[in-house]
N, C-alpha and C positions, 0 to 999 in steps of 0.2 A: 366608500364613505357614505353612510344614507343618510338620508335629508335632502340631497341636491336637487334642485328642479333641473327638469328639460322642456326644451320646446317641440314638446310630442302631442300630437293628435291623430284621428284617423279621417283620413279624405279619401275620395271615390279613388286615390290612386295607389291605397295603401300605405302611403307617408302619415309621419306621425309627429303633428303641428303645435298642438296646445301645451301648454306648460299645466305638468305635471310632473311626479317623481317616479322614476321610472329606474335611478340608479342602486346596485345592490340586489339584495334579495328584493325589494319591488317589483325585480323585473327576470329573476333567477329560474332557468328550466332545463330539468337535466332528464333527457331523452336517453331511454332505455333501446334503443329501435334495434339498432347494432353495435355489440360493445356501450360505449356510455359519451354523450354527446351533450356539452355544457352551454349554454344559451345565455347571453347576459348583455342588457344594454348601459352604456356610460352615459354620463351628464352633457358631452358633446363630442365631435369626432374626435379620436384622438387613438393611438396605440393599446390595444386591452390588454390584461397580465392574467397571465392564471396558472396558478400550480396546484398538481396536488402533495401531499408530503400525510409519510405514516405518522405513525401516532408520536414516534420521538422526535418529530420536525426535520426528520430527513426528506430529499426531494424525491420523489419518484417520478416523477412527470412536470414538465412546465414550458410555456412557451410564449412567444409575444405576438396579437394578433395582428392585420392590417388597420389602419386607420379607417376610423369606423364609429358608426354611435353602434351599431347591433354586433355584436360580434360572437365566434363558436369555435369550441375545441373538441375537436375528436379524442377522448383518450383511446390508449392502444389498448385496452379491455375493461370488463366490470372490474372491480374493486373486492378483493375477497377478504379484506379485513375494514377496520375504519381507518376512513381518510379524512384529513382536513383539507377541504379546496377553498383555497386563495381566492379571490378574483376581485379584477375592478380596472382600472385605467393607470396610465402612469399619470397622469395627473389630478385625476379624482378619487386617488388613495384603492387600497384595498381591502374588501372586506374577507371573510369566513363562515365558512358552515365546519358542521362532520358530517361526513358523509357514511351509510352504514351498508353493509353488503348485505342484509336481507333483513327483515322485520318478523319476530315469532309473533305469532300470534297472541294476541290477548285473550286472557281468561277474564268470564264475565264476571265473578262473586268473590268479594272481599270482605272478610272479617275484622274487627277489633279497629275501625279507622277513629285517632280522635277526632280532627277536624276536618270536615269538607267544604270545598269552597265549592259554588256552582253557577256557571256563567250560560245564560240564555246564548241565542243566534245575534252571533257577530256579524255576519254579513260584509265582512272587506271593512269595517271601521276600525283600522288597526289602533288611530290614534285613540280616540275612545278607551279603546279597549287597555292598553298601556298603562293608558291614566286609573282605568280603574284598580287594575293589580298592581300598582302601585300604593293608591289611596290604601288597599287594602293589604297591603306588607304582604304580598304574592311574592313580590319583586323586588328591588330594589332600586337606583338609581340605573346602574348601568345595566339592568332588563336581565339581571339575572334569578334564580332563582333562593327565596327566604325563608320559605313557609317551612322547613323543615320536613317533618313525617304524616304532613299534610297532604291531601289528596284535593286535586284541581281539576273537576270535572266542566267541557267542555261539551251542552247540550245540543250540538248538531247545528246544521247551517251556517259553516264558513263563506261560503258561494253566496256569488250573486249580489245584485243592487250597489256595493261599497264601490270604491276606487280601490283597496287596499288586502284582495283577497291573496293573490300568493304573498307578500308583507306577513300579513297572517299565520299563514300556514307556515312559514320560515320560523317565524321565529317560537312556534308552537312544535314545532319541530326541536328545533334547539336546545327548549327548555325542557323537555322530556329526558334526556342524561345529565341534566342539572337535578333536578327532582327525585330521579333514582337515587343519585350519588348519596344526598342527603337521605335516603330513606323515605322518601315521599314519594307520590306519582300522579302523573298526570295521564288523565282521560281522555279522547276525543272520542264522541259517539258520532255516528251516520247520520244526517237529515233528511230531509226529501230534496234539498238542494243541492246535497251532495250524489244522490240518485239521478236527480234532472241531468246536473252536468255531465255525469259518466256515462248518460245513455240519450246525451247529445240536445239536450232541451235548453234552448240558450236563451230565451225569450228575457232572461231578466239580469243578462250578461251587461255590467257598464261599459263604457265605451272605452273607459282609461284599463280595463281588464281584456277587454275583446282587441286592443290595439297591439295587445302583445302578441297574440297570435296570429293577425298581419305581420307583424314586424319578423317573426320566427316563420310563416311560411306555411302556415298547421293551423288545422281547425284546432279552435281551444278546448274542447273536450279532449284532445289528446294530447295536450297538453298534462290531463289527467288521465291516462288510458290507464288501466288496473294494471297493465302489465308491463307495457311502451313505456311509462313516465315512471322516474323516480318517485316523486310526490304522490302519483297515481296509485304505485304500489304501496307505500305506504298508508295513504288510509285507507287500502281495501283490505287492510289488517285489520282497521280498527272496527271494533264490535258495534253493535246499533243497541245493546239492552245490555245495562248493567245493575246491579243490585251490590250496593254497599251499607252490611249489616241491615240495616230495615226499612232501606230507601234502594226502591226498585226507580233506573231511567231511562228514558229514552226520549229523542226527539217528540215527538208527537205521542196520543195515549196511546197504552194499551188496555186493547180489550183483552184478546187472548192470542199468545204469542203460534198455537196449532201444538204444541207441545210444553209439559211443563220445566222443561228445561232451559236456561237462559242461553246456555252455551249452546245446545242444538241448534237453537234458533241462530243465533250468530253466525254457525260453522256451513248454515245455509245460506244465509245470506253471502258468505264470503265464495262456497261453491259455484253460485251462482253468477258469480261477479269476475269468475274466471272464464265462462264461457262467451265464446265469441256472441252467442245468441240475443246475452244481455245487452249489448253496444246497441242493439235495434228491437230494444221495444216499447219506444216512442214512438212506435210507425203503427198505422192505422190498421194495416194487415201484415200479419207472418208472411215471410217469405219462404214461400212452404217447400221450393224446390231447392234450399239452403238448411231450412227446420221443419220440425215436429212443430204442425201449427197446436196443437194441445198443449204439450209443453212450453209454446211461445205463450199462449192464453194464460197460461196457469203462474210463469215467472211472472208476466205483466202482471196481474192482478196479485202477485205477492208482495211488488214495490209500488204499486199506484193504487192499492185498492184504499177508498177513504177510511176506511179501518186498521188500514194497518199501521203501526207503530210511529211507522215518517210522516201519517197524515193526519190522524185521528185527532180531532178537533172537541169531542162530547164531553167530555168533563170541564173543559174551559170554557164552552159557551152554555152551557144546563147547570142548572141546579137542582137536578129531577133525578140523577143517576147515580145513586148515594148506594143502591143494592149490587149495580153492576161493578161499582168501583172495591165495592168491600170483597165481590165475589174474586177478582180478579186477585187483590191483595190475598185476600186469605191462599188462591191456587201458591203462589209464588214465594208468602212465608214472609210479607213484606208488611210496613204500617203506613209507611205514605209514598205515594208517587210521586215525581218531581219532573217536570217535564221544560222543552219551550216551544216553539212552534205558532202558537197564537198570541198576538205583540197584545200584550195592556200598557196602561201606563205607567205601571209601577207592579213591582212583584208583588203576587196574589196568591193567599193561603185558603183555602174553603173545604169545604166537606169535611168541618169539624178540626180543618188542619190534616184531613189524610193528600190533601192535593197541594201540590203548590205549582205556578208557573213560572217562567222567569223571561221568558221571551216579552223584548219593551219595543215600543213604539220607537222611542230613541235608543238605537241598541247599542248593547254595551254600558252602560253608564248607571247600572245595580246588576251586584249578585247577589248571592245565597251565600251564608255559612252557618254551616250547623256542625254546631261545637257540643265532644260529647262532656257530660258531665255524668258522673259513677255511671247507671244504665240506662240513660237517656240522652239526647241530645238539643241542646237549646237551639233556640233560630234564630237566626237576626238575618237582618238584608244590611249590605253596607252601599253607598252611594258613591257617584265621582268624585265628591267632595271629603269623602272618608268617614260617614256618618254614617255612625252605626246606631241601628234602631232595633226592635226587638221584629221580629215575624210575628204578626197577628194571625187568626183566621180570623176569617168573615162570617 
């Protein structure tokens, strides 16, 4: 049952003191390491439930844990269809995911979308975030999916700074075969936050997120590992540059992607995200009797260089780059870019309306929707409050 506080914090002894919410998917990690290994803390000590059951609600696995606020279920293997896991306490109710036995890949280029929605860097503000697909008929009351054949693009950096990152990622999760069902779909792109954390950069890990990985016994990047973590493999599916009809995105700008293909670029980033190499190149030197320090040099600078797509900052701080932007569009067959990565204080349209940004200062609380009408598409930003106003340029 989510909402419940605990009295969880982190002390030099690894207990976990401060009231916060921790119950549910706030707190949900399911470890790929061996077979499939479920992680989930309750609202206070008490006996944990957890089943899994196929898709017709039969049981196939379930068991009751010891009394416990942290508790973990070995199942007896991965999962080769979808499953629904149970979990929670006997007394703090039970919640639900599906769980899926592999993630295809996404394709980067979609045609014919009428509406898109588009949300800057959430950063773990789940609450925020709620309120706002809701204001904006994303969602509905009970956080399901409405928008119908509507497309919900989610511009990179989940991670970091919030209380409320896996919350996030749960329930971003969830709404993805809500969304199909209906003929819609939802997006998540790659940030640079999401690069930091897979390759171990925690510097801007909150306390209420870093407590979970005490509490589990694991560093919290592996809590994300591309291949160890459920969640981990999961968004090392998802694509970092997508282009929908004439709106090319990504996290941060692009300049040029090294090829003009959107999907290339993608199927490298994802190659590379399988190799153990990637886990360590946040380190100052290659470890050249483990790697090819070349190819160490040349992966790093393909996810940290300021140019690339997770960091590129020039068209939201300049108003001087009007040749390099049209160049890049005209390569890719695109009319405006839409990015987030650099926080304003409100969504920002310039370069004539070929840019817009959507990354806020208070994140989460305006998106983007561009609604098409016969062979173009209007703009508007909507707010928390559900105020919908037109998208200007500057």
């Amino acid at each position: 049952m989510a909402g419940l506080s605990l009295a969880f914090s982190i002390s030099d002894t690894g207990r976990l003191q401060e009231t916060m919410k921790y119950d549910g998917t706030y707190s949900l990690y399911v470890s790929l390491d061996s077979g499939m290994t479920i992680n989930w803390i309750t609202n206070k000590g008490q006996h944990g439930k957890v089943a899994l059951k196929d898709e017709n609600g039969n049981t196939i696995e379930e068991s009751t844990t010891k009394v416990s606020r942290v508790h973990s279920f070995s199942a007896k293997e991965k999962p080769n269809q979808n499953v629904r896991l149970e979990f929670g306490g006997e007394e703090s109710g039970i919640e639900s995911v599906l769980l899926r036995p592999d993630f295809p890949r996404e394709k980067g280029v979609f045609k014919g979308v009428d509406s898109v929605y588009l949300v800057g860097d959430v950063h773990g503000m789940y609450d925020n975030l709620i309120n706002l697909l809701k204001k904006a008929g994303v969602i509905n009351s009970e956080l399901k999916w409405q928008a119908g054949k509507a497309h919900l693009v989610f511009l990179g950096d989940q991670f970091d700074r919030g209380d409320d990152v896996t919350k996030a990622l749960w329930f971003i999760h969830e709404l993805e075969p809500q969304a199909k069902k209906q003929g819609g779909k939802v997006h998540l792109l790659l940030g640079n936050h999401e690069i930091m954390i897979t390759t171990k950069d925690l510097r801007y890990l909150s306390r209420k997120e870093k407590a979970l990985s005490i509490a589990y016994k694991v560093g919290y990047d592996h809590m994300y590992h591309p291949t160890k973590s459920y969640l981990g493999a999961w968004l090392t599916s998802k694509p970092s540059v997508i282009k929908i009809d004439g709106m090319i995105l990504a996290h941060g700008g692009i300049v040029d992607l090294g090829t003009p293909y959107i999907e290339e670029f993608n199927d490298q980033v994802y190659k590379y995200m399988q190799e153990d190499m990637y886990l360590d190149i946040t380190k100052e030197y290659a470890d050249s009797a483990s790697y090819d320090p070349e190819r160490w040099l040349k992966m790093k600078y393909f996810f940290y260089s300021d140019v690339s797509p997770f960091w590129y900052r020039g068209y939201a701080l300049s108003d001087t780059l009007g040749k390099q932007l049209d160049g890049m569009l005209s390569k890719y067959k695109s009319k405006v870019h839409i990015v987030g990565h650099t926080p304003m204080e409100t969504i920002t349209s310039r370069y004539k309306g070929k840019f817009i940004t959507t990354d806020l200062t208070e994140k989460a609380t305006e998106l983007v929707l561009m609604k098409r009408k016969r062979n173009k598409y209007e703009r508007f930003k909507i707010d928390s409050e559900g105020q919908v106003s037109e998208l200007v340029s500057e």
